[in-house]
C-alpha positions in Angstrom: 0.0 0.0 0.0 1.1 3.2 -0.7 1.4 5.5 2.4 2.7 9.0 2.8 4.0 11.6 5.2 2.5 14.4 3.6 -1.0 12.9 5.2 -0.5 12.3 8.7 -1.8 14.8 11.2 -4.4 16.4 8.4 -8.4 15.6 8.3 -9.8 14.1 5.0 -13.5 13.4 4.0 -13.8 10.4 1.6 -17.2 10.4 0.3 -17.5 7.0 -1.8 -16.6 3.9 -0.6 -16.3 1.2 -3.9 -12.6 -0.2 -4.1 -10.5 3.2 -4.7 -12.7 4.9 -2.0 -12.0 1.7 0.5 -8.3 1.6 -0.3 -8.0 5.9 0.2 -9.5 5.0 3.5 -7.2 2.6 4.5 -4.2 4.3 3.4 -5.0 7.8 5.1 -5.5 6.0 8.5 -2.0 3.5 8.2 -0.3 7.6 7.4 -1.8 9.1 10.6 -4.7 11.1 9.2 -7.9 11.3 10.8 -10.4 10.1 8.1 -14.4 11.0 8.3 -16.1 8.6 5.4 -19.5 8.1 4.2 -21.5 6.1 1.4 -25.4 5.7 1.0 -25.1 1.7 0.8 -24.9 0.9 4.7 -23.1 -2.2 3.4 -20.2 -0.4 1.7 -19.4 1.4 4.9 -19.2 -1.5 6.7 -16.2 -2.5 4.6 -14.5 0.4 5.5 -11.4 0.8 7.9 -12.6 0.6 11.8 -10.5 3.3 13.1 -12.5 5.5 10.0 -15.3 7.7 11.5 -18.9 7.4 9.9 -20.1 10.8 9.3 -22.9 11.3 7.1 -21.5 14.3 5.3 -25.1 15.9 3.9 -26.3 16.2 7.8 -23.1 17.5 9.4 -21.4 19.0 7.0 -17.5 18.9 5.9 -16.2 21.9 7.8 -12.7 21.5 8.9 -11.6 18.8 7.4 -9.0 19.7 4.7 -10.2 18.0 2.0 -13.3 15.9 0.3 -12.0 12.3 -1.6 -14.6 11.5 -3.9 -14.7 9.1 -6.7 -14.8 9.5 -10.2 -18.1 8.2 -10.3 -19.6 11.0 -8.1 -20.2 14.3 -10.5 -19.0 16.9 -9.0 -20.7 19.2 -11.6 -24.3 18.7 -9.7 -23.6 17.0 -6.8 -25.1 18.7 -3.2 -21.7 17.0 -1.6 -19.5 19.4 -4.5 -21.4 22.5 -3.5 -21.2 21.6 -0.2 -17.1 21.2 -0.5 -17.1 24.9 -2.2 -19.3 26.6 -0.1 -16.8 25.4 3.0 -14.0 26.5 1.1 -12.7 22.4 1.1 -10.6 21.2 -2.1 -12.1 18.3 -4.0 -9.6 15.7 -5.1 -9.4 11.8 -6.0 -7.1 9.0 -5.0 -4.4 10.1 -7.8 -3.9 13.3 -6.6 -3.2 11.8 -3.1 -1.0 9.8 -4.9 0.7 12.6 -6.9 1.4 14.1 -3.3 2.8 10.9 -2.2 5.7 10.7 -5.0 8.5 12.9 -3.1 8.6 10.0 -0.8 8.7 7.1 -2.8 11.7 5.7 -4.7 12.6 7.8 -8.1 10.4 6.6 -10.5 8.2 7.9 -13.3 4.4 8.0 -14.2 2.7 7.4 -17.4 -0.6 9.0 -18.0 -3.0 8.1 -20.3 -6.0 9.9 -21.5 -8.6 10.0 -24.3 -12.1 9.2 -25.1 -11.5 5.6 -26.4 -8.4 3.5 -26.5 -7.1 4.5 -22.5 -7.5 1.2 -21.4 -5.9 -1.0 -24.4 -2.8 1.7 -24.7 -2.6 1.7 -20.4 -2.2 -2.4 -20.3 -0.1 -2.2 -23.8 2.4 -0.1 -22.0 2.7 -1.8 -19.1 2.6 -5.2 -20.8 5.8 -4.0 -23.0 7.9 -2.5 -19.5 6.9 -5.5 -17.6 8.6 -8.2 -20.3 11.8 -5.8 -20.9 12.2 -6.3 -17.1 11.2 -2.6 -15.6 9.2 -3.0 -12.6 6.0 -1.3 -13.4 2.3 -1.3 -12.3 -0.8 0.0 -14.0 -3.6 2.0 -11.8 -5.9 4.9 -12.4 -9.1 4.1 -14.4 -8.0 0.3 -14.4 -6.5 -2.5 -12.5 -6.0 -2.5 -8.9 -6.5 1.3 -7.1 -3.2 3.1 -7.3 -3.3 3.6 -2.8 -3.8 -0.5 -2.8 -0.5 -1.0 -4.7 2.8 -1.3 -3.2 5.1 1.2 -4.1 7.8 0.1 -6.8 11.5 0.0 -6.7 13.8 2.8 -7.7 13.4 3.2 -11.4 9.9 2.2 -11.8 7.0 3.3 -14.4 3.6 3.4 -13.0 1.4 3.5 -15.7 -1.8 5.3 -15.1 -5.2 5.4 -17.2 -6.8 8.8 -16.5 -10.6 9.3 -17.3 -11.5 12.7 -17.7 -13.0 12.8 -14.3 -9.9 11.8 -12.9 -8.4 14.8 -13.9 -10.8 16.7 -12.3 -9.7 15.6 -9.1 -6.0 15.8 -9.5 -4.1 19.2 -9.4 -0.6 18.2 -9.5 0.2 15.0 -10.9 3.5 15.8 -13.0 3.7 12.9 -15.9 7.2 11.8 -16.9 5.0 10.9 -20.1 0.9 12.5 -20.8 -0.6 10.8 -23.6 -3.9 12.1 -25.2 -5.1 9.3 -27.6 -8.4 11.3 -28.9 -11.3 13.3 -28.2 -14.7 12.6 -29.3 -18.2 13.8 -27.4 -18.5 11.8 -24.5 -19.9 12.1 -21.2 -21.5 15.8 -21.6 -24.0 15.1 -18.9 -21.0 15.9 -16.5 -19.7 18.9 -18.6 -21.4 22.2 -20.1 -20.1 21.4 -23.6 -17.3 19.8 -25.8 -15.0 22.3 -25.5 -15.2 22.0 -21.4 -14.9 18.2 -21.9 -11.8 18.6 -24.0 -10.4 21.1 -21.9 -10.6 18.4 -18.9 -8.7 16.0 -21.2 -5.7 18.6 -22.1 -5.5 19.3 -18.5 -3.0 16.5 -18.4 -0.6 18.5 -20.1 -0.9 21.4 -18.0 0.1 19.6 -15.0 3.5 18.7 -16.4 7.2 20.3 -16.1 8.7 21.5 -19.3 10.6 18.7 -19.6 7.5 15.9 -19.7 7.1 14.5 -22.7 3.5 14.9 -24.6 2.2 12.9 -26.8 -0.9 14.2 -28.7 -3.1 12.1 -31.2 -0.5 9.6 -32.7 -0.5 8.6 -36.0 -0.7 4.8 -36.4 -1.3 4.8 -40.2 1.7 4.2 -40.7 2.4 1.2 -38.7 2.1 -2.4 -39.9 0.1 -4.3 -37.2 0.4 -7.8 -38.8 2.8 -9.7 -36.5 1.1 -8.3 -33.2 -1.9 -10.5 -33.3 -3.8 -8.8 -30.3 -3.2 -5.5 -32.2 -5.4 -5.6 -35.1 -7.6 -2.6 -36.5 -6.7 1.0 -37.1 -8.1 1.4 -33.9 -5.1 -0.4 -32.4 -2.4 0.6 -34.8 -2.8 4.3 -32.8 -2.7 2.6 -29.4 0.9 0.7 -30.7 1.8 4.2 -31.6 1.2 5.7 -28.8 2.9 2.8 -26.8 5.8 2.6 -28.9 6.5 6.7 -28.3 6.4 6.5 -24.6 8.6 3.2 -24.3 11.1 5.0 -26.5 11.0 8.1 -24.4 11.1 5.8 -21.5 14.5 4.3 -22.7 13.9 1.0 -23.8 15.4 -0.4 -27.2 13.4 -1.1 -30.1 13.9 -4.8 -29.9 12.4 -4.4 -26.5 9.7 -2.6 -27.9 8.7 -4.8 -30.4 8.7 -8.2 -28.7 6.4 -6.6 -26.0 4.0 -5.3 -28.9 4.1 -9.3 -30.3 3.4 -11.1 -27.5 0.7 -8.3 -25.9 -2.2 -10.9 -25.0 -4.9 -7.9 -25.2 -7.3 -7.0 -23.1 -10.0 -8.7 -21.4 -13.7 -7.5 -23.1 -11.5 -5.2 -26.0 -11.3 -7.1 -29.8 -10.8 -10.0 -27.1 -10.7 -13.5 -29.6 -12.9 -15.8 -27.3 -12.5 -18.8 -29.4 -12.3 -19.9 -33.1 -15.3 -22.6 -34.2 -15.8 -24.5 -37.6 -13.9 -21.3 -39.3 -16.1 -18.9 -37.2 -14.6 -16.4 -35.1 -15.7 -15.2 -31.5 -14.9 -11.8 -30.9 -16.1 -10.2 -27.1 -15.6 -6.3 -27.8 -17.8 -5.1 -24.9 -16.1 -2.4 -23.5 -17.5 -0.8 -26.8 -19.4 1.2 -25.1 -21.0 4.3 -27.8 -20.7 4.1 -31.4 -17.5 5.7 -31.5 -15.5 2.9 -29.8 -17.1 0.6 -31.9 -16.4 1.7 -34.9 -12.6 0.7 -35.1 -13.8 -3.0 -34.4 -16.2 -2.8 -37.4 -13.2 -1.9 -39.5 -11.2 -5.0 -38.3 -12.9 -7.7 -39.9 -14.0 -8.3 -43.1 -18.1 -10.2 -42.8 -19.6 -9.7 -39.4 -21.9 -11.0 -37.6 -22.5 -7.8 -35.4 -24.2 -8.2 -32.0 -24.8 -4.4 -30.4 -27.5 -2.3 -28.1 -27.9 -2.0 -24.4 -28.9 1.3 -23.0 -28.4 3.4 -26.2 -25.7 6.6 -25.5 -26.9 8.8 -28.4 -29.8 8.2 -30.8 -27.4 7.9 -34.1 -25.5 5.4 -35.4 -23.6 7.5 -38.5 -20.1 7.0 -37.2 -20.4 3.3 -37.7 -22.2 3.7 -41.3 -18.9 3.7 -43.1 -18.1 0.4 -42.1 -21.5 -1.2 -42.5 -20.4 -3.0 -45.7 -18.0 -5.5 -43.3 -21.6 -6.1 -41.6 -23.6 -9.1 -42.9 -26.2 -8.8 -40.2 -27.0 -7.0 -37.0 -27.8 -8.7 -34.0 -29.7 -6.3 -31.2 -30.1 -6.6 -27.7 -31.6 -4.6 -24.8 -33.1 -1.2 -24.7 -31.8 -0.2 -28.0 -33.2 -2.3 -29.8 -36.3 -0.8 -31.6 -34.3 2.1 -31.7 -31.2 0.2 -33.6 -33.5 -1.4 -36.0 -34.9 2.2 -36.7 -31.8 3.4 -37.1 -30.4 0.5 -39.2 -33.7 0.0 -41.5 -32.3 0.2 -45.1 -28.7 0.5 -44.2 -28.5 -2.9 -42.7 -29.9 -6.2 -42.3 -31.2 -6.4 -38.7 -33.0 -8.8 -36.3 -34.2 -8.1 -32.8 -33.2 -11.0 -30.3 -33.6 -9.3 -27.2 -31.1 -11.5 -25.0 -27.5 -12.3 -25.1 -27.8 -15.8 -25.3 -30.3 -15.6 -28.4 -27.9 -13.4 -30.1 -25.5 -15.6 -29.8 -27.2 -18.7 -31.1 -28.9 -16.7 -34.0 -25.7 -15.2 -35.2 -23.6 -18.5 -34.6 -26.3 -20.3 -36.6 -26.1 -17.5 -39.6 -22.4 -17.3 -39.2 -20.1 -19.1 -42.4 -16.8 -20.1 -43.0 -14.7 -16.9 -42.6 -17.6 -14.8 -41.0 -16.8 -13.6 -37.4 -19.4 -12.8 -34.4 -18.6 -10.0 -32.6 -19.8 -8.4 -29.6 -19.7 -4.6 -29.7 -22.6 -3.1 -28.1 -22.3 0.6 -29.4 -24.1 1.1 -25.9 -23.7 1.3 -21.7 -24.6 -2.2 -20.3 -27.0 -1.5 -17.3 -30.0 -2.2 -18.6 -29.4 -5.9 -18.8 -26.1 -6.1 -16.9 -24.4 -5.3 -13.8 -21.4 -3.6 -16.1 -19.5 -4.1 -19.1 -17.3 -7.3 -17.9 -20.2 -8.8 -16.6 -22.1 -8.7 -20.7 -18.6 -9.8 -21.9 -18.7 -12.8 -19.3 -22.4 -13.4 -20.3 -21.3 -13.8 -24.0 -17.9 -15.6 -23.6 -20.3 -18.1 -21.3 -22.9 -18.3 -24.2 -20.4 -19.1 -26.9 -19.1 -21.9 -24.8 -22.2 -23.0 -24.7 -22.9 -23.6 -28.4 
């Protein structure tokens, strides 16, 4: 665990307490700080470090305490907790800033930070994957993996690799990246921001937060790169990730041979262009971390006749940034609460059937599927209606092609 000086003796709120609020809990208490914490599920604060007072934060109020830890998932944009926080004059942070405050302690290492609308995660475990087998100790936190305050620090010369969502970086103020990678900004999440322009202004707050002599990496260009011999790297989509991976090991000082036979024997990612198996020529692709159009777009691209499974709860009511890649569709498959609203959107562009449930896609679309075709899984949507989250649907659909 990851515990710091710079903590003890100071009072900190942690509103929040799912697995990075549980582990801020736990490591502000083993510093010496005096931690109030709070979450509406009584059973999540039951979880939470004994020697951590319950306060419940909208009755009492958060004065004195020198600062509110929320999580990402809390949006501080509307929330009566956020107001609360300004109107007491108390700074709102996240774990990563805790730990950005935490680095003069630990051994001399350097942070990777990676941020963008789609891509974070694949380019985050990419990253780490390539240090790891070139023999750097490394770790990856932020948006993925373990929390960053539940990791134990790394030996001198260390990367940790962080994936930052944009609300992240609302909650960190001075998180100095050896190396900031922005992969790409489409609209996303403008519920928690006035525009675009705000959103992308979150994103390229990574950069601000650097010394002059960080290195930036903005938007790689994968075109370039031949993806063929990295078999977990295939699509355009990917060929950007490798670029962006390939720029920051470099920077990082690692050799290109190093570089390379990390990028070949990258296993990919669990729920992204994951190959779940390979039956009578048919391939079984689980892409559900696809979670709006724009994400799955890329794994459209990838294969040449698909049989595409897709809706959930439906993130925009247009489906135009797929329609260049419909040709590589030879039917759509929908589930979920989008699906009336897919097969609207689809009618006369594609051929469509509703099917409602996972496990009916599956077996209508491994029925249809021939020699060459492959069945993919990339929703286009948020999972919720149907699913606890997007590694549960995955699980539900690697379970139901095992079951063919």
């Amino acid at each position: 665990m990851i515990l710091s000086d710079s903590w003890k003796g100071k009072s900190y709120a942690v509103y929040g307490l799912a697995r990075s609020g549980l582990a801020t809990v736990e490591a502000l208490i083993k510093s010496g700080a005096k931690v109030a914490c709070w979450d509406a599920k009584e059973e999540a604060r039951g979880k939470a470090s004994p020697f951590a007072t319950r306060v419940d934060f909208e009755a009492e109020g958060l004065e004195g305490h020198d600062a509110l830890i929320v999580s990402p998932g809390v949006p501080i944009n509307n929330h009566w907790i956020a107001d609360m926080a300004r109107a007491a004059g108390v700074p709102i942070i996240g774990d990563v800033e805790l730990f950005a405050l935490a680095r003069g302690k630990l051994p001399a290492h350097s942070v990777v930070g990676i941020t963008g609308t789609n891509g974070k995660s694949t380019t985050t475990a990419l990253i780490h994957h390539i240090l790891k087998e070139a023999g750097v100790p490394t770790s990856m936190g932020g948006n993925i993996g373990i929390p960053i305050l539940a990791q134990e620090p790394l030996p001198q010369g260390g990367v940790y690799v962080l994936e930052l969502s944009s609300f992240q970086i609302d909650l960190t103020q001075s998180l100095d990246c050896e190396v900031a990678i922005l992969l790409n900004i489409t609209p996303d999440h403008l519920d928690r921001y006035d525009d675009f322009e705000a959103y992308s202004a979150s994103k390229q707050r990574l950069f601000a937060m650097q010394s002059e002599d960080g290195v930036a990496i903005i938007e790689p260009d994968g075109s370039g790169l031949d993806t063929s011999n990295w078999p977990s790297l295939q699509g355009p989509h990917n060929a950007q990730n490798a670029a962006a991976a390939v720029m920051a090991c470099a920077a990082l000082g690692l050799e290109q041979a190093e570089i390379e036979a990390g990028l070949k024997s990258y296993p990919g990612l669990a729920h992204r262009m994951e190959r779940v198996a390979e039956r009578g020529g048919v391939l079984f692709v689980n892409d559900s971390k696809a979670t709006n159009p724009t994400a799955t777009a890329p794994a459209l691209a990838a294969y040449p006749r698909i049989r595409w499974i897709a809706g959930g709860q439906a993130k925009t009511d247009s489906l135009n940034d797929l329609a260049p890649h419909f040709g590589n569709v030879a039917r759509a498959y929908l589930i979920g609460e989008a699906a009336p609203l897919f097969a609207k959107l689809l009618e006369g562009r594609l051929d469509a059937v509703q099917c409602g449930t996972m496990d009916e896609a599956v077996k209508q679309a491994a029925a249809d599927a021939k020699d060459g075709d492959t069945v993919l899984l990339s929703p286009a949507c948020a999972s919720f209606d149907q699913f606890d989250n997007f590694e549960h649907r995955g699980d539900v659909f690697k379970a139901a092609v095992e079951g063919l």
